[in-house]
C-alpha positions as CSV (number, residue, x, y, z in Angstrom):
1,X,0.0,0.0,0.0
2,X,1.1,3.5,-1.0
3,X,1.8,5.9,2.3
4,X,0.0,8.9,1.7
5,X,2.3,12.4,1.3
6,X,0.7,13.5,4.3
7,X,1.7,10.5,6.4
8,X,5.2,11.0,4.9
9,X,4.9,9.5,1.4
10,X,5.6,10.4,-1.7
11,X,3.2,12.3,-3.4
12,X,1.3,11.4,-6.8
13,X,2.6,15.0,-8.4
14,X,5.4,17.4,-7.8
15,X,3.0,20.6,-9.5
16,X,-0.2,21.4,-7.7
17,X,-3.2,21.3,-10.0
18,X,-6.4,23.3,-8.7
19,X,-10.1,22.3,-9.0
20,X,-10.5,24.7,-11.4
21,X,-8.7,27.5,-13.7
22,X,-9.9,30.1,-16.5
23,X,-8.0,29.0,-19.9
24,X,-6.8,31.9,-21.9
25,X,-5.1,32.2,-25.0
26,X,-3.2,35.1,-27.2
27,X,-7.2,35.3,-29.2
28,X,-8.4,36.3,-25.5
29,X,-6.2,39.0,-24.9
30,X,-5.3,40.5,-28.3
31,X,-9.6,40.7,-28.7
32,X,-8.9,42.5,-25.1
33,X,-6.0,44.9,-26.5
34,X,-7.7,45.7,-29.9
35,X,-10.9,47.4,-27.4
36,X,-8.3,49.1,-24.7
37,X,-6.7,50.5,-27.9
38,X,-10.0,51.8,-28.8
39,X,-12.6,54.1,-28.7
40,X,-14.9,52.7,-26.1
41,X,-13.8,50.7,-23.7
42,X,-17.2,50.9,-21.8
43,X,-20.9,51.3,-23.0
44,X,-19.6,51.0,-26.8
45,X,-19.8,48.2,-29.5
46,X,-18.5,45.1,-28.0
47,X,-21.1,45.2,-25.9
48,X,-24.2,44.8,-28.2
49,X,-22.0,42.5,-30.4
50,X,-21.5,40.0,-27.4
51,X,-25.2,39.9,-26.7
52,X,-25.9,39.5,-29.9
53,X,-24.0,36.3,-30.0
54,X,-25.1,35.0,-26.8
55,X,-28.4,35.1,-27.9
56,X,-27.9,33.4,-30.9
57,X,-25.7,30.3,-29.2
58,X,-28.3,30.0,-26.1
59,X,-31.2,30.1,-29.2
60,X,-32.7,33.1,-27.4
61,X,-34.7,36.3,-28.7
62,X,-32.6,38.2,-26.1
63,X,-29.3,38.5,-24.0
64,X,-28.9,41.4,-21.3
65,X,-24.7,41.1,-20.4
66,X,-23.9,42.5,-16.7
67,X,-20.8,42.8,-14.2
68,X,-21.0,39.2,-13.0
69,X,-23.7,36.5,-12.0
70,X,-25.1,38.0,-8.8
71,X,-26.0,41.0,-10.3
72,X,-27.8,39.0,-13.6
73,X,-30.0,37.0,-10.8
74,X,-30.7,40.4,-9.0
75,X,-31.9,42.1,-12.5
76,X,-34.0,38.9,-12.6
77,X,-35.8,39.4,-9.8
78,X,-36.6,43.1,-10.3
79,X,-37.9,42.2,-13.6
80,X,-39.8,39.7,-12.2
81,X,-41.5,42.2,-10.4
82,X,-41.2,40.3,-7.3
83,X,-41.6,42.7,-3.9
84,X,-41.6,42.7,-0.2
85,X,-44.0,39.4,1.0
86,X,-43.2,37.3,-1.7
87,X,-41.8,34.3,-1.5
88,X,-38.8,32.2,-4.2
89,X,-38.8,28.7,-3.7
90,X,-34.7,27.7,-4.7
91,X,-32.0,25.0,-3.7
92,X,-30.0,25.2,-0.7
93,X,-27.2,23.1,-2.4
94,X,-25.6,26.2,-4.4
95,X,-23.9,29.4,-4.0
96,X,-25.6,31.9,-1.5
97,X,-26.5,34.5,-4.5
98,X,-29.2,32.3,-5.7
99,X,-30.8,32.6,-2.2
100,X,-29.7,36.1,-1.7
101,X,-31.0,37.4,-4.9
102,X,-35.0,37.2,-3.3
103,X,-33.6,39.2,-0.3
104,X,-32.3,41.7,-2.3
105,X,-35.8,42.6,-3.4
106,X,-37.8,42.2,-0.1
107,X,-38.6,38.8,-0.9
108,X,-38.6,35.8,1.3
109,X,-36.0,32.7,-0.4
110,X,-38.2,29.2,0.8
111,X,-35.8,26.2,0.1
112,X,-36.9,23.0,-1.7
113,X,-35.0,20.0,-1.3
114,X,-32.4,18.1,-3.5
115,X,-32.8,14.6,-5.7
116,X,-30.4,12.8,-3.6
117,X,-29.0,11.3,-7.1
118,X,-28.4,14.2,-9.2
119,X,-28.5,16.8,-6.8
120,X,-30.6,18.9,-8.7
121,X,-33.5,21.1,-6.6
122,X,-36.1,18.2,-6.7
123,X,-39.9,19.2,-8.9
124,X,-41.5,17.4,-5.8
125,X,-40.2,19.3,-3.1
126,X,-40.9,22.4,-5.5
127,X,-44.3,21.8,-5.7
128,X,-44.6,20.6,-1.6
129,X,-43.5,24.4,-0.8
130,X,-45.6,26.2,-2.7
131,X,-48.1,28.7,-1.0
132,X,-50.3,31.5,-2.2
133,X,-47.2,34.0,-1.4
134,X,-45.1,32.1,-3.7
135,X,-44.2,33.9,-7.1
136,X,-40.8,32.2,-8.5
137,X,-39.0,29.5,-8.6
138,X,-34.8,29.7,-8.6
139,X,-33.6,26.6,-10.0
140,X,-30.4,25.7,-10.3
141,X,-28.7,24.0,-13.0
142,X,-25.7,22.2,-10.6
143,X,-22.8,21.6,-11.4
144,X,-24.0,22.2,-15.3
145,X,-26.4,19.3,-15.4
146,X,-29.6,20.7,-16.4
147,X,-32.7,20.8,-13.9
148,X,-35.6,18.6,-14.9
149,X,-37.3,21.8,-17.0
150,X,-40.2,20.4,-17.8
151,X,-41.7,19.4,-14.4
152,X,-40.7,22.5,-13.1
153,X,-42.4,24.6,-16.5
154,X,-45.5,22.5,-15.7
155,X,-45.5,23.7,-11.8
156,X,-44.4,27.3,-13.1
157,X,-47.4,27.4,-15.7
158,X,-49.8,26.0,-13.1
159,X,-49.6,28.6,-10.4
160,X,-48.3,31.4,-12.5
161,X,-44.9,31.6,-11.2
162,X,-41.6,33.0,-12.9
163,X,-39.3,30.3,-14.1
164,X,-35.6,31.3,-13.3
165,X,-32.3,29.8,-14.6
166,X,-29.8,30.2,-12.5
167,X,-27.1,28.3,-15.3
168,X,-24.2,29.9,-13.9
169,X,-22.6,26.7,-13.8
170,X,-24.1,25.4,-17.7
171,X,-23.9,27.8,-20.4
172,X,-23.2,24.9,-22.9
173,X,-25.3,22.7,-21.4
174,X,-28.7,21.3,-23.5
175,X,-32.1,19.9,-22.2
176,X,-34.0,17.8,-24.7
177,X,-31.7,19.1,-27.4
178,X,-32.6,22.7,-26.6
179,X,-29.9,25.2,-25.2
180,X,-30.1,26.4,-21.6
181,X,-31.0,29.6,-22.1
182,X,-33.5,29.5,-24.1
183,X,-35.6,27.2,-22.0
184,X,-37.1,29.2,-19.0
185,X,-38.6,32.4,-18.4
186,X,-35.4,34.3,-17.3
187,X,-31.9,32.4,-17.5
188,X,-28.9,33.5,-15.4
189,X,-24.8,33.0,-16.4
190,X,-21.9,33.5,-14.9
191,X,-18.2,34.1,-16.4
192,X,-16.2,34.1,-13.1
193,X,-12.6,32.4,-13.9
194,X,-13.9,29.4,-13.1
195,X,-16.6,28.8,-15.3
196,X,-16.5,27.2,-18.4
197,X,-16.1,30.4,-20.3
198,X,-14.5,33.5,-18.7
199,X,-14.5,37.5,-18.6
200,X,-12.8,38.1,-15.1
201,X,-15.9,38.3,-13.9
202,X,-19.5,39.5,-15.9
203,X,-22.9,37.7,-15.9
204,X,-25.8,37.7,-18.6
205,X,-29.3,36.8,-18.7
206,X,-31.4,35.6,-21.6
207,X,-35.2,35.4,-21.9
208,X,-37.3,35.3,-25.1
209,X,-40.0,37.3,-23.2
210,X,-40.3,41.2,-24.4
211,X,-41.1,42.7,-21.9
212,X,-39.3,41.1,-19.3
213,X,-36.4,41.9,-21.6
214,X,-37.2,45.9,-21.3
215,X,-37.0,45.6,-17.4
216,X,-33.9,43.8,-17.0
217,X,-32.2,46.5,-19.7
218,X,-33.7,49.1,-17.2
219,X,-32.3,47.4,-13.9
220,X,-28.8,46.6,-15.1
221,X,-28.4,51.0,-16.3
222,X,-29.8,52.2,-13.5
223,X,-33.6,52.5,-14.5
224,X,-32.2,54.9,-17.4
225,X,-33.6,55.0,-20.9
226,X,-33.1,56.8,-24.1
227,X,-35.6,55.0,-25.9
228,X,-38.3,57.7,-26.8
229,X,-41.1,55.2,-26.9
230,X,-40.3,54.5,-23.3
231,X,-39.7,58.0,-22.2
232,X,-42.9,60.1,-20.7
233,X,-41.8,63.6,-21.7
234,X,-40.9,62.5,-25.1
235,X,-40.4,64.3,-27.4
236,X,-37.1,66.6,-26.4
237,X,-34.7,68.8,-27.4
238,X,-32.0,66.7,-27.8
239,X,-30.1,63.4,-28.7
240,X,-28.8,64.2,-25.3
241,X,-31.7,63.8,-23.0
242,X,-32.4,60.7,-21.1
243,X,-35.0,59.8,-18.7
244,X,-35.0,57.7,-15.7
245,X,-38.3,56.1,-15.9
246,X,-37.4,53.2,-12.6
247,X,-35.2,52.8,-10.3
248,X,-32.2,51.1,-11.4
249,X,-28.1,49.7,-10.5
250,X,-25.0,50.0,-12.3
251,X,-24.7,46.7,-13.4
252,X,-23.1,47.4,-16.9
253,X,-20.2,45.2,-18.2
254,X,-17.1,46.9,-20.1
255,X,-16.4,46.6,-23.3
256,X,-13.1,44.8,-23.1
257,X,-14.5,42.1,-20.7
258,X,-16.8,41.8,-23.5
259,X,-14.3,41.1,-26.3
260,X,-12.3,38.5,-23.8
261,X,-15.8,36.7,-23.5
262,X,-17.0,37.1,-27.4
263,X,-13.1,35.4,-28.0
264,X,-14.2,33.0,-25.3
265,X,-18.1,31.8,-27.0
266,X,-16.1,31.0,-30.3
267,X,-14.1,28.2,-28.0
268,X,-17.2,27.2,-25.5
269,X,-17.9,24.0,-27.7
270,X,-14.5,22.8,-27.6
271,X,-14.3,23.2,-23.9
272,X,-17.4,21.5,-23.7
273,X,-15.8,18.6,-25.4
274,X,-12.7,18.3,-23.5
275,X,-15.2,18.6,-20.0
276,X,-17.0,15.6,-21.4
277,X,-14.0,13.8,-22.1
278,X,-12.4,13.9,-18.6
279,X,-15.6,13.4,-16.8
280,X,-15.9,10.6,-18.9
281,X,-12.6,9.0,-17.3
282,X,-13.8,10.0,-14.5
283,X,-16.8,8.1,-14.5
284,X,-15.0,4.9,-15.8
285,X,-12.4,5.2,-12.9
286,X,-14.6,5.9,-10.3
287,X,-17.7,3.3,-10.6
288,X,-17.1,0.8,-9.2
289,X,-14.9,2.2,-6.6
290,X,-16.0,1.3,-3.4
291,X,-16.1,4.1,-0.9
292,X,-17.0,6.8,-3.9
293,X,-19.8,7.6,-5.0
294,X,-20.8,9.9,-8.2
295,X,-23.4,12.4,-9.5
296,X,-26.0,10.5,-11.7
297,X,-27.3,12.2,-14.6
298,X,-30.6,12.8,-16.2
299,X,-30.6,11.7,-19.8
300,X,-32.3,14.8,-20.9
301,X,-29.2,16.7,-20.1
302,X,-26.4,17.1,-22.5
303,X,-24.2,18.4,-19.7
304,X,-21.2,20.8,-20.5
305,X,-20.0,20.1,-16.3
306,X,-18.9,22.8,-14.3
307,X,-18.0,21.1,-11.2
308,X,-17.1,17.2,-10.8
309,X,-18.3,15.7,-7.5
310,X,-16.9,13.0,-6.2
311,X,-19.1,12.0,-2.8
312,X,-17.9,10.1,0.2
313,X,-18.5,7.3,2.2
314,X,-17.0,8.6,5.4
315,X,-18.1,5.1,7.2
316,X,-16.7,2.4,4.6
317,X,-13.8,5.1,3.9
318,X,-13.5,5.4,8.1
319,X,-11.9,8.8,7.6
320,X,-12.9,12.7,7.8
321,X,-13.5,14.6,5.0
322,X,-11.2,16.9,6.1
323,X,-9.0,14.2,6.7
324,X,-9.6,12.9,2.8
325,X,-9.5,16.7,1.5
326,X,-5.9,17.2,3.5
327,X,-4.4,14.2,1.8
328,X,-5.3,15.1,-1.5
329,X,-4.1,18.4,-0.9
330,X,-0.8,16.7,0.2
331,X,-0.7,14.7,-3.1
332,X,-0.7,18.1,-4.6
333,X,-4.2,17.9,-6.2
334,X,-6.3,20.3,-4.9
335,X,-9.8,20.0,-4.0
336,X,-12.9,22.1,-3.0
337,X,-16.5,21.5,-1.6
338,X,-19.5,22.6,-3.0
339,X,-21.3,24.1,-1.3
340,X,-22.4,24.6,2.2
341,X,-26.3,24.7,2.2
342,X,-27.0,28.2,2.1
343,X,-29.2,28.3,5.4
344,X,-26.8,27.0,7.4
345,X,-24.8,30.7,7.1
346,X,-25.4,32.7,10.6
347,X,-26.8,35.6,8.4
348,X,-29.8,32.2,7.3
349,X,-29.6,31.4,10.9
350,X,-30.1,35.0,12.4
351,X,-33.8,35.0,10.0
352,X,-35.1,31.9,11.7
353,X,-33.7,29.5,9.0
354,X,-33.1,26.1,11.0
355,X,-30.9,23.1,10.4
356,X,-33.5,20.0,9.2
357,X,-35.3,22.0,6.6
358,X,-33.9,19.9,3.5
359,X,-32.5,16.5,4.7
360,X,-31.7,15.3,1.4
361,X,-29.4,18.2,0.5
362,X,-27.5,18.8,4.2
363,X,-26.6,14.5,4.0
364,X,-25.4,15.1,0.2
365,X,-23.2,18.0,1.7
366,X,-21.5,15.9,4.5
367,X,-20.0,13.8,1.8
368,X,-19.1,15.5,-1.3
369,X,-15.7,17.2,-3.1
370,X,-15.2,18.8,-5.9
371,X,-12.2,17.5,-7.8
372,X,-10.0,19.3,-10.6
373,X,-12.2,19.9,-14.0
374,X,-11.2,22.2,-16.7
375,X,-10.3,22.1,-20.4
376,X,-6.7,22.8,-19.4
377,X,-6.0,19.6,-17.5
378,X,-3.5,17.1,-19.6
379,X,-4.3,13.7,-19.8
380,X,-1.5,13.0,-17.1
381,X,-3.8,16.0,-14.9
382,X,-6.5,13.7,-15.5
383,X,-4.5,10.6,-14.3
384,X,-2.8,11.9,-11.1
385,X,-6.0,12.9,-9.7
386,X,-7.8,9.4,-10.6
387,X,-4.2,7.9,-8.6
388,X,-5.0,10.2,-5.9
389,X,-8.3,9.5,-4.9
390,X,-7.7,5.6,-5.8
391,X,-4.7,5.8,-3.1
392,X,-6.2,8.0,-0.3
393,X,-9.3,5.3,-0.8
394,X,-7.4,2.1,-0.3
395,X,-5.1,3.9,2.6
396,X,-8.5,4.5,4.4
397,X,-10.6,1.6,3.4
398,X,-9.5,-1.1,5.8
């Protein structure tokens, strides 16, 4: 049996790898240079251009770009119209923005519990926590894997309820053979460094829906217009005048961020394919691997995966997780967990959220790890971290 690094071994790599990295190229930053070089490098052309396209590769009527992926599920909640008393049924398996984004408008985030399989918001748990102050539902496409759309449209479309994306992790990702974001109401991205495709930071939000399209313009530029069919005072002196016609943020992305990500869309379905391929060996390495167990997958999804999860069996592993997490760290592949249910946050706690509410989602948590996955990792990448896990199982497992 190998020692593990940490118990004085040798370890499986002499380079750390990371659970995650943004993959630039020379495309990515001369596309960056040609807009600093100039004339706008804010509120000019790349911006238009890049919505444009993200539109057309999500198969939406229209793509609203913003600063980054909290902002994108804030806009979608003011457009939403959703107000003080109202209440957004989400996920607590997922970052606290998807949560916090109900909050942010006076609205009360419920939290429906997790398929223990896929560990995906489960439809049935959806439809258990509905009540007659319910008006959205935040689902969350984890890890990229699509949410099961069509029980939740069905719920949505019988009690009136805004359908909202949040595919920060899937842009990529298809349902049924249709792109996520063109599937619900209102569909969220993000382009933080570790996504699959990368501005720094920025988010987006596609819809096919007019008007909600005119209110999420309005929120993102803060509630600012110089549309003259929208204006009330219309018509003016100038080509000048603006109105403010709501009350809006400065959620604006820049005009070099969006030539990095336009570079970026051209490669998405080549990143795509090289996620597929290592989550394939993945799969194959891991299956029958006693001690591990791994997402399933809904075979509606064509999943462009964010995240890989392993998820252990702390009692036939008889170790810690932070035990299992150090030793990987010490074979110099580094891990990360995703995430800590949102309610258990004192700021959850401190509103009366308790501990209990979603069983399924806090005994998924105990358990799982997110392991390197990006389009950047070699073969070898791929191979040390499959030795890793495969060593730090049969050091426990005894």
């Amino acid at each position: 049996m190998e020692e593990l690094a940490i118990k004085g071994g040798k370890p499986v790599r002499e380079k750390k790898i990371f659970y995650g990295r943004q993959c630039v190229d020379e495309s990515d930053v001369e596309a960056v240079k040609n807009v600093l070089l100039g004339d706008y490098i804010t509120c000019g052309p790349a911006v238009r251009k890049l919505e444009n396209e993200l539109a057309a590769y999500c198969e939406a009527k229209y793509a609203v770009v913003v600063s980054n992926g909290t902002a994108a599920l804030h806009c979608a909640c003011i457009a939403a119209g959703l107000k003080e008393g109202d209440e957004v049924i989400t996920t607590p398996l997922t970052f606290a923005a998807s949560a916090n984004c109900a909050f942010y408008v006076g609205a009360k985030p419920v939290f429906a519990d997790i398929n223990p399989k896929t560990y995906n918001i489960d439809p049935k748990s959806i439809r258990e926590h509905i009540t007659d102050r319910t008006k959205a539902v935040v689902a969350v496409d984890f890890t990229g894997q699509c949410v099961e759309n069509e029980e939740i449209r069905a719920i949505c479309d019988e009690f009136g309820l805004i359908f909202i994306e949040d595919a920060a992790h899937a842009i990529g990702s298809s349902y049924n053979g249709h792109k996520v974001g063109s599937l619900a109401d209102m569909t969220c991205f993000s382009f933080h460094p570790v996504k699959t495709i990368t501005c720094g930071e920025g988010g987006a939000i596609t819809t096919n829906n007019k008007e909600l399209y005119d209110r999420l313009v309005l929120a993102h530029t803060h509630g600012i217009t110089h549309d003259e069919e929208m204006m009330e005072d219309a018509p003016h002196e100038g080509v000048w005048y603006y109105e403010q016609i709501s009350l809006g943020y400065n959620y604006r992305m820049t005009d070099f961020q969006a030539a990095m990500l336009s570079s970026q869309l051209k490669k998405l379905d080549g990143f795509k394919a090289r996620r597929q391929e290592i989550v394939k060996r993945y799969n194959e390495a891991f299956k029958d691997l006693d001690g591990i167990m791994v997402q399933e997958e809904i075979p509606q999804s064509d999943t462009c995966r964010h995240l890989y999860i392993i998820r252990l069996d702390l009692e036939k592993l008889n170790c810690t997780r932070r035990e299992f997490f150090d030793a990987m760290s010490a074979e110099n592949v580094q891990c990360q967990v995703h995430y800590v249910p949102v309610y258990f946050f004192p700021f959850y706690r401190h509103k009366g959220y308790l501990p209990g509410l979603c069983p399924n989602a806090e005994e998924v948590y105990k358990g799982i790890m997110s392991i390197p996955l990006y389009p950047a990792l070699t073969d070898q990448d791929v191979e040390d971290t499959i030795h890793a896990v495969k060593k730090i199982v049969q050091y426990y497992h005894r």
